[in-house]
C-alpha positions in Angstrom: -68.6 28.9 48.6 -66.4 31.7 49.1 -62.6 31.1 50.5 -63.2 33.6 52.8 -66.7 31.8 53.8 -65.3 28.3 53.6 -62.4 29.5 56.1 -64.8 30.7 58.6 -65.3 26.9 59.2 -61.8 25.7 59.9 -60.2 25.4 63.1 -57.3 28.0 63.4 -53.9 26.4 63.6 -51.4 28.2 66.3 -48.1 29.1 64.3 -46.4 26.7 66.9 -46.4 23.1 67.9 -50.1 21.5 69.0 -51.2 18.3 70.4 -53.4 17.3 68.0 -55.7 15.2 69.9 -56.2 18.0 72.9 -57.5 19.7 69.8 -60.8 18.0 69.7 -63.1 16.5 72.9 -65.4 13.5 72.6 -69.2 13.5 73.1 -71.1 10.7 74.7 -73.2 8.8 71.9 -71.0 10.7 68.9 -68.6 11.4 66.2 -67.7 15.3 66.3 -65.4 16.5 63.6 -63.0 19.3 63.0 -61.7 20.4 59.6 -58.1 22.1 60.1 -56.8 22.3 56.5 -59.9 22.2 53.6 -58.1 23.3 49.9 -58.8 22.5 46.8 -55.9 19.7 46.9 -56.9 18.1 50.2 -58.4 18.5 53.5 -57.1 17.1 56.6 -59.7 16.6 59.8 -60.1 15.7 63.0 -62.2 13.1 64.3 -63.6 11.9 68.1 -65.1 8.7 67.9 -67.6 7.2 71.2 -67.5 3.9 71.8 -69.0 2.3 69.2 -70.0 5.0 67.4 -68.9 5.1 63.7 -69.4 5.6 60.1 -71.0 3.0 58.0 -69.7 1.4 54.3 -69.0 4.3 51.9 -66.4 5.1 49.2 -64.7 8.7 48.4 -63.2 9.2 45.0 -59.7 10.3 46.7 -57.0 8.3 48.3 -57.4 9.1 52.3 -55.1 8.5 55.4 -56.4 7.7 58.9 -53.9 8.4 61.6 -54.9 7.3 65.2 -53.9 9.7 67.7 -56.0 8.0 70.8 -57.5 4.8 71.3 -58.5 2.2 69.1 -60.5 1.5 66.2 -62.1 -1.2 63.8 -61.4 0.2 60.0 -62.7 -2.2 56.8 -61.5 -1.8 53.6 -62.8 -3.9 50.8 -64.3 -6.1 53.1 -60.7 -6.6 54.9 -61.0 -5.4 58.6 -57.9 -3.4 60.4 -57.4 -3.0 63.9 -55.9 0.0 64.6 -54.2 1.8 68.1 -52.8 4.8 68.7 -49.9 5.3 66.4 -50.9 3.5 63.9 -52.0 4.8 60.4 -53.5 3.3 57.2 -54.5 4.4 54.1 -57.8 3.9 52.0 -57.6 3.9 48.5 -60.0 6.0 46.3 -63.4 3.7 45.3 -62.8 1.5 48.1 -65.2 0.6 49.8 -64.7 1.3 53.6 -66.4 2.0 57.2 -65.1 3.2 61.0 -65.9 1.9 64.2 -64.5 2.5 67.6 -63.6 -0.5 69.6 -63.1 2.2 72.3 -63.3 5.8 71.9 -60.9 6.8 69.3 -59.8 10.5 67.5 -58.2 10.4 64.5 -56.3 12.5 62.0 -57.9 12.3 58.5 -56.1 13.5 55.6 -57.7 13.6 52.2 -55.5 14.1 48.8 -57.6 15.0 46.3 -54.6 15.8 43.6 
C-alpha cells in the first residue's frame, strides 16, 4: 500500500493540543477504532470499547502499550489478569499472549513499537 493511500486512513492530528478521548465516540454492542499515527516503526490507535465488548486471546510480535483514557477495563496477559482505570497504562510484551474486555465502557490509547 501506498503512503499516500495508507494516510488516507488516519485520523488527522490538529497541530495543537487534543483531548484524546473526545477524539473517538462509542457504539452500542462495539469496539470502533481510530489509527492516528501508522509508520513503519509503530502505530498508535484509538480504541472505544462497549460494555463488555472486547478482543479475544491473541499475540502480536511487537511490544504494545495500552493507556486508558476513560473507564475501565479487564486486560490478561499470559494468563495474569489487570484491572485497569482511567490513567492507568500497561504494557504487553511481544508473543504474549493477551485479550481486552471492558468492565464498563472503556477507550484507550494503543501504541505499537515495532522497532
Amino acid at each position: 500500500m501506498s503512503k499516500s493511500k495508507k494516510r488516507e486512513n488516519v485520523e488527522k492530528l490538529p497541530e495543537q493540543a487534543a483531548r484524546l478521548k473526545d477524539m473517538i465516540e462509542y457504539q452500542e454492542g462495539s469496539v470502533v477504532s481510530k489509527t492516528l499515527i501508522d509508520e513503519k516503526s509503530g502505530t498508535v490507535t484509538l480504541f472505544a470499547f462497549d460494555e463488555q465488548q472486547g478482543l479475544s486471546e491473541h499475540t502480536a510480535p511487537f511490544d504494545a502499550m495500552v493507556q486508558i483514557i476513560d473507564g475501565e477495563a479487564e486486560i490478561t496477559i499470559s494468563g495474569k489478569t489487570h484491572h485497569l482505570r482511567e490513567g492507568e497504562a500497561i504494557v504487553m510484551q511481544a508473543n504474549h499472549p493477551h485479550s481486552l474486555k471492558a468492565v464498563k465502557r472503556f477507550k484507550m490509547i494503543l501504541t505499537m513499537i515495532r522497532g
